[in-house]
C-alpha positions in Angstrom: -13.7 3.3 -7.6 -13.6 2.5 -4.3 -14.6 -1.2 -4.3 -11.5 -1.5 -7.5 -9.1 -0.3 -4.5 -10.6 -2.5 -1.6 -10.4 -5.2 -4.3 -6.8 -4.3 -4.7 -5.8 -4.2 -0.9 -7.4 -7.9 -1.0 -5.4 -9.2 -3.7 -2.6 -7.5 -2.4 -2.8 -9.3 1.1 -3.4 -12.4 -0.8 -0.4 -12.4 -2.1 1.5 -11.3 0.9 -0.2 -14.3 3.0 0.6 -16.7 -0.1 4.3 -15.7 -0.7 5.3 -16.0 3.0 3.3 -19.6 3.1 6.3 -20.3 0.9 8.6 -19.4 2.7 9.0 -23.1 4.1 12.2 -25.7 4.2 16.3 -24.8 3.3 15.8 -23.8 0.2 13.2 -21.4 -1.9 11.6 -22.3 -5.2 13.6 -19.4 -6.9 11.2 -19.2 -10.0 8.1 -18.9 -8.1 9.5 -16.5 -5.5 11.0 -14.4 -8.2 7.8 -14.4 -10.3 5.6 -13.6 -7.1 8.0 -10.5 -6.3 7.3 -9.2 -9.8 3.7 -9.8 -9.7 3.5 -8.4 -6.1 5.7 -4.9 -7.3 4.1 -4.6 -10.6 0.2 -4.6 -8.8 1.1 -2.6 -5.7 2.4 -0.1 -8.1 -0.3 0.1 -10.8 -2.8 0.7 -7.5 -0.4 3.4 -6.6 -0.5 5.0 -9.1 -4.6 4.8 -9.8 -5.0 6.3 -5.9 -2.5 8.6 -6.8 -4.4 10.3 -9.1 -7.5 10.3 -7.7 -5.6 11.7 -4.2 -4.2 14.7 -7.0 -7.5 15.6 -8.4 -8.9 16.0 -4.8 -5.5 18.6 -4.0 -6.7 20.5 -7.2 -9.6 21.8 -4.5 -9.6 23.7 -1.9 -8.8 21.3 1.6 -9.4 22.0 5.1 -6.0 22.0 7.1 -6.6 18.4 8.4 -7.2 17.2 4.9 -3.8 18.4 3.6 -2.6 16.8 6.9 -3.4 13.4 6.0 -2.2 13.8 2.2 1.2 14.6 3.8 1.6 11.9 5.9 0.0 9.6 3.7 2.9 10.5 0.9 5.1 9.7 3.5 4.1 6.9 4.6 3.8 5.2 1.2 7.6 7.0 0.0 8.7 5.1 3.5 7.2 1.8 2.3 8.6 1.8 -1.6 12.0 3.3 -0.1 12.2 -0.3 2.7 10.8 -2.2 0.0 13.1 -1.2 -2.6 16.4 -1.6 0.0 15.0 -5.2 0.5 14.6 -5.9 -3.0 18.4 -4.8 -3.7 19.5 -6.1 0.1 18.4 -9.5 -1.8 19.0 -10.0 -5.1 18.4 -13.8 -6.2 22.0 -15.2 -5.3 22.1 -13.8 -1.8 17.6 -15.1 -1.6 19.1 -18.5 -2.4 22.4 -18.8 0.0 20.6 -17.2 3.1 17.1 -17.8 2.6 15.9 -18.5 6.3 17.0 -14.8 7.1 15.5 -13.6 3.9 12.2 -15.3 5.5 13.0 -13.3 8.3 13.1 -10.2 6.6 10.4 -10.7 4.7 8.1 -11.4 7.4 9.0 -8.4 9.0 7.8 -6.3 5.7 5.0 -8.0 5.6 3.7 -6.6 9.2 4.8 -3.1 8.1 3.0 -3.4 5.1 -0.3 -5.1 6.3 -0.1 -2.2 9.0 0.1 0.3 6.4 -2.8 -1.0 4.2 -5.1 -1.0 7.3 -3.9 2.7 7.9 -5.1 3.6 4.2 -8.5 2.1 4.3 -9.3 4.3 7.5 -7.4 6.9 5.9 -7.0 7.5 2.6 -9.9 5.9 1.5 -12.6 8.0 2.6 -10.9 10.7 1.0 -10.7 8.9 -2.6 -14.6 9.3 -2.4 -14.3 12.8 -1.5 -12.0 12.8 -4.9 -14.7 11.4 -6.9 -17.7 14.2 -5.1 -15.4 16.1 -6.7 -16.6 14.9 -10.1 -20.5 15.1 -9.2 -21.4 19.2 -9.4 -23.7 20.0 -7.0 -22.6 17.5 -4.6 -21.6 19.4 -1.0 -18.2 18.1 0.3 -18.1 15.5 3.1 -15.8 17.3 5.7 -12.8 15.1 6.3 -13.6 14.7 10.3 -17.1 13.2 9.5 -15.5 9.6 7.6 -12.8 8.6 10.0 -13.9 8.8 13.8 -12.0 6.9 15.7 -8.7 7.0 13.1 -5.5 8.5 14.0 -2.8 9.5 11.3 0.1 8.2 13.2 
């Protein structure tokens, strides 16, 4: 489970590093930028929604304060990212991408920091806990306490 997610992140930055490499010249191949932002949304929101899950079956338990901690700011952190991406999605709809598309590079670029950021900040954060979510699906298996897989993390 964890490797499908790491895989995820990858293809994820892939596709961050390869849409902003085209973000070269005066003008944007609209077709490929439009299919890139469709395939970018459509897997960042299916891996959502698989972490999700695993993140609700691990609430289901009982969770040390720091734990619940994390989930909260983790929720967050990830409405804060879908709520800037969606404002930069409607900020730019194809029309306004194609008349201004060096400042739409700019803004882009800029998202793709805060996002990158936010992906590291899962790995060190989130993750560990998606294994705790499937312990939860091994009986007999003790509980990894939370402070134990993230030394050296902070949750800002």
């Amino acid at each position: 489970m964890l490797a499908q997610y790491r895989d995820e992140h990858d293809r994820l930055r892939a596709m961050m590093r390869n849409y902003t490499a085209l973000m070269t010249g005066d003008r944007p191949d609209v077709q490929t930028v439009m299919r890139v932002r469709r395939d970018f949304a459509s897997l960042f929101h299916s891996h959502h929604l698989g972490e999700g899950e695993a993140l609700q079956r691990l609430r289901a338990g009982p969770l040390d304060a720091e734990t619940v901690q994390r989930l909260d700011v983790y929720a967050e952190r990830k409405r804060d990212f879908f709520l800037r991406y969606s404002a930069l999605v409607q900020q730019w709809p194809l029309q306004r991408l194609t008349d201004e598309w060096p400042a739409y590079c700019v803004a882009v670029r800029s998202e793709k920091h805060a996002f990158l950021d936010f992906l590291q900040w899962e790995e060190a954060m989130i993750h560990p806990l998606l294994v705790r979510a499937a312990q939860a699906f091994m009986p007999g298996d003790a509980p990894i306490p939370v402070a134990h897989m993230t030394r050296g993390a902070s949750l800002g």
